[in-house]
C-alpha positions as CSV (number, residue, x, y, z in Angstrom):
1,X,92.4,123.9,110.7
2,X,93.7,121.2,112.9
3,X,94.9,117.4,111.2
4,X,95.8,114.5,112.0
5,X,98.9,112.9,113.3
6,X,100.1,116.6,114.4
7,X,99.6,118.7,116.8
8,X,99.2,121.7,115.0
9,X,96.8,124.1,114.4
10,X,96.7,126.2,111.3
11,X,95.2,129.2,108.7
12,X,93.0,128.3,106.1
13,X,93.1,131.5,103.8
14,X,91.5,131.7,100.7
15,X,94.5,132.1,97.5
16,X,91.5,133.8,95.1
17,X,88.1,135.0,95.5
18,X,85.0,133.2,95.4
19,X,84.0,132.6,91.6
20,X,80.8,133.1,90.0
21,X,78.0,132.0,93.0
22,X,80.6,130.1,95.0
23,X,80.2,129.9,99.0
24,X,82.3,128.8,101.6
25,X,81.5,126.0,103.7
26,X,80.9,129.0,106.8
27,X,78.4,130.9,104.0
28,X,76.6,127.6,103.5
29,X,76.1,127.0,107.0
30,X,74.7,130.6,107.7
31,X,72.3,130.7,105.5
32,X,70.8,127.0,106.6
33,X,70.8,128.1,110.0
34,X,68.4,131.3,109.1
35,X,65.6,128.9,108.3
36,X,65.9,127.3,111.9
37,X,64.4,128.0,115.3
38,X,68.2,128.1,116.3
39,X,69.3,130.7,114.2
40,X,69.5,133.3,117.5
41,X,72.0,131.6,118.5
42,X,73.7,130.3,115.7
43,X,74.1,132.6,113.4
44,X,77.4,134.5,114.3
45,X,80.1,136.1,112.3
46,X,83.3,134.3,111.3
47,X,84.8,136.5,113.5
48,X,82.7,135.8,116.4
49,X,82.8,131.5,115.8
50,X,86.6,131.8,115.5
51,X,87.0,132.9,118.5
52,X,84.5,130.7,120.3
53,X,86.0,127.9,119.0
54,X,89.9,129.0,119.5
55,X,88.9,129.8,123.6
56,X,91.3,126.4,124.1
57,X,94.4,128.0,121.9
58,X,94.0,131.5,124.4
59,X,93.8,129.0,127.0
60,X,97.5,127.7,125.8
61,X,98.5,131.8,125.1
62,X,98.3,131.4,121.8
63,X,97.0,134.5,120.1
64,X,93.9,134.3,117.5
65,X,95.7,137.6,115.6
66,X,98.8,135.3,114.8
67,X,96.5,132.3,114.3
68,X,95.3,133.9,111.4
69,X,99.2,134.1,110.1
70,X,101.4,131.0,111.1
71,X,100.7,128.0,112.8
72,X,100.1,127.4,116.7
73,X,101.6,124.1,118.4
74,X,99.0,122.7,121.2
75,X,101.4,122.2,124.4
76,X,100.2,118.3,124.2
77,X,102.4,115.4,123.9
78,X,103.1,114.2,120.3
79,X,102.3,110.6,120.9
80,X,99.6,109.6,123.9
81,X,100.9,107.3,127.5
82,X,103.7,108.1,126.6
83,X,104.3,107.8,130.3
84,X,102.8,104.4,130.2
85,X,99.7,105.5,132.3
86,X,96.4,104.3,131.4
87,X,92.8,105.5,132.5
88,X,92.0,101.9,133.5
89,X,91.8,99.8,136.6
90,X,95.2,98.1,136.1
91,X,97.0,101.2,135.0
92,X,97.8,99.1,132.5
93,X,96.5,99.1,128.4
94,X,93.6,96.8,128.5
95,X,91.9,95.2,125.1
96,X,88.2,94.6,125.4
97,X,87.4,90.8,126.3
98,X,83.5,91.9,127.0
99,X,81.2,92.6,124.3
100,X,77.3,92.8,123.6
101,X,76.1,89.9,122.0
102,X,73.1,91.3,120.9
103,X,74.6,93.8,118.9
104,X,77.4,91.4,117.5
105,X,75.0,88.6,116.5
106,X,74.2,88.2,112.6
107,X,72.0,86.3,110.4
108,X,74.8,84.4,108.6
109,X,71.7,82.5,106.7
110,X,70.1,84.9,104.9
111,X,73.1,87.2,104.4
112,X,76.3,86.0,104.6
113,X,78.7,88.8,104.2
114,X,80.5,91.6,105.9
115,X,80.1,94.5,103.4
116,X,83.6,95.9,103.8
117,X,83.5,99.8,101.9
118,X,87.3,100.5,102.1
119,X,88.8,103.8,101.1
120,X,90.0,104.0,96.8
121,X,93.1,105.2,95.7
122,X,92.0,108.0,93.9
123,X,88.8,109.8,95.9
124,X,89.4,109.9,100.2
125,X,85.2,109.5,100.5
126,X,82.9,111.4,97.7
127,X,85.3,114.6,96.1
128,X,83.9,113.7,92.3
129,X,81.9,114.5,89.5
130,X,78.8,112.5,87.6
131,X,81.0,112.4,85.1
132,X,83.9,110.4,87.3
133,X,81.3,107.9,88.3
134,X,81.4,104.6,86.6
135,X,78.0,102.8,85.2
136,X,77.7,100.9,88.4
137,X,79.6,100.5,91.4
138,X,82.0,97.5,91.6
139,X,81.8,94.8,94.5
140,X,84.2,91.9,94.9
141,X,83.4,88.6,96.0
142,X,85.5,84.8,96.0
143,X,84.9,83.4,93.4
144,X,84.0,80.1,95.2
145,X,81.4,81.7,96.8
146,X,80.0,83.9,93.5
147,X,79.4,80.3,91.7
148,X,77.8,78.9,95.2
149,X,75.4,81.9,94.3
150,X,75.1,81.3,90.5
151,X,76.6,84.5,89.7
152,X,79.0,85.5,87.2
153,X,81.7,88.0,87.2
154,X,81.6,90.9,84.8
155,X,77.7,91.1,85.0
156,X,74.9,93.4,87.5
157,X,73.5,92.0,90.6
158,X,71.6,93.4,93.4
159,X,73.4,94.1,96.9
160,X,71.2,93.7,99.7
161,X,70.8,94.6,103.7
162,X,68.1,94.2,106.0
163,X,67.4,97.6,105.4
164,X,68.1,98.4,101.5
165,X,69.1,97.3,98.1
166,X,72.2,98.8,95.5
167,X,72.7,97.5,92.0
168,X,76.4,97.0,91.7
169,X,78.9,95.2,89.0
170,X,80.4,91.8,90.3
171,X,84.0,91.5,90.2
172,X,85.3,88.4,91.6
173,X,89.0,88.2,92.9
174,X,90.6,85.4,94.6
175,X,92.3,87.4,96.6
176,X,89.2,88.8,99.1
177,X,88.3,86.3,102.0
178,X,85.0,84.2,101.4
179,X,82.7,85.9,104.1
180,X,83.3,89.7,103.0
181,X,81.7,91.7,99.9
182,X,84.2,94.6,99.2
183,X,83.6,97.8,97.3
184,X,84.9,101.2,97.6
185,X,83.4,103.7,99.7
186,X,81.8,107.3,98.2
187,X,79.9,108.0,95.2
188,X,76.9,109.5,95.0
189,X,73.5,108.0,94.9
190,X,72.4,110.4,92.0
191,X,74.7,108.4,89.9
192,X,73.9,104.8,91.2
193,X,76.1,104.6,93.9
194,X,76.1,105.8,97.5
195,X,76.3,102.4,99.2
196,X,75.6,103.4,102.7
197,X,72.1,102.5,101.6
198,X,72.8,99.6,102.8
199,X,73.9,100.7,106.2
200,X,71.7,100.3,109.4
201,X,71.3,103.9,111.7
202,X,73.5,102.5,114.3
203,X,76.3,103.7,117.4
204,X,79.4,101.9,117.9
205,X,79.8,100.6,121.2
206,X,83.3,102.3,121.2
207,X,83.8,106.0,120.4
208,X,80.0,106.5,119.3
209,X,81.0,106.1,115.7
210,X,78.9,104.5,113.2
211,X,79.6,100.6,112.6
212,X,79.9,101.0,108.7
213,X,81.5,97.5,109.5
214,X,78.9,95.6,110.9
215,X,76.7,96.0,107.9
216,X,76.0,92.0,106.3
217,X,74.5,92.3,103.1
218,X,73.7,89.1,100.4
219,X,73.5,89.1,96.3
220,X,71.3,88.2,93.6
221,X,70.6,88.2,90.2
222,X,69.1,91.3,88.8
């Protein structure tokens, strides 16, 4: 297991044995790969995989046997340019002055807002139960702009995108800036949630990520 912020590379052993019908993540994969025209080639053991995808540590003279034991440091420099270097044509670091306006243009008309989904203090993404799932899930919205919109905090509304619709609870806090919607990111859409329903099947222009930020959204009444 490698992480961030590090540069070190690390075992992953299990401290008990699987319970009950419990499967690793490795298990999991196996067995969804058998009902693929793939599976020839992708169904390998652990063993196999490991060392497939540690080629680069052999590479650096680490050892997979040791790997398995105590961690391996990747000969790479803790922070990046360090050297002050840059892969551009300046040699210099360069911020991006040039972007697509196609892809940046919105319809601030019919919806207004940047859905913002920003990480909660208590999940990292979707590690919960049904039963840790709220009724709804909470946006927040100025309230300025939640009485332009006849809507009151406290009660349900509908969240919408170009491409779908959530029902959500309105919170309304001062304290958020008038042209974003903010909720928490996760949850699961068997309980209500799961607001990437409302995100468009798009690639970042940087990094081939997806945009979760370029998502604009409105509300309405229920």
């Amino acid at each position: 297991m490698a992480s961030y912020g590090h540069n070190y590379v690390g075992p992953v052993n299990p401290a008990i044995e699987p319970v009950g019908d419990c499967r690793s993540e490795f298990q999991m994969f196996m067995e969804l790969a058998k009902r693929f025209s793939f599976k020839d080639q992708y169904c390998k053991s652990a063993d196999a995989w490991l060392a497939e995808i540690c080629a680069p540590i052999k590479g650096w003279g680490g050892d997979l046997d040791e790997l398995r034991h105590t961690p391996f440091r990747v000969p790479e420099p803790m922070a990046p340019y360090l050297d002050k270097v840059f892969p551009t044509p300046s040699g210099k670091f360069e911020f991006m002055t040039k972007f697509d306006g196609d892809l940046l243009k919105k319809d601030d008309e019919t919806y207004p807002y940047t859905l913002l989904s920003v990480a909660p203090f208590d999940y990292i993404c979707s590690e919960r139960t049904l039963a840790d799932h709220a009724p709804l899930p909470e946006v927040r919205l100025h309230p300025a702009e939640a009485e332009k919109l006849g809507l009151a905090d406290g009660r349900p509304v509908i969240v919408k995108s170009p491409i779908g619709r959530v029902k959500a609870l309105l919170r309304t806090d001062a304290s958020t800036r008038r042209d974003c919607l903010v909720t928490e990111r996760g949850g699961w859409i068997k309980a209500g949630h799961g607001l990437n329903r409302l995100t468009a099947e798009m690639v970042s222009t940087v990094g081939n990520g997806t945009p979760y930020y370029d998502t604009r959204v409105t509300l309405c009444r229920v």
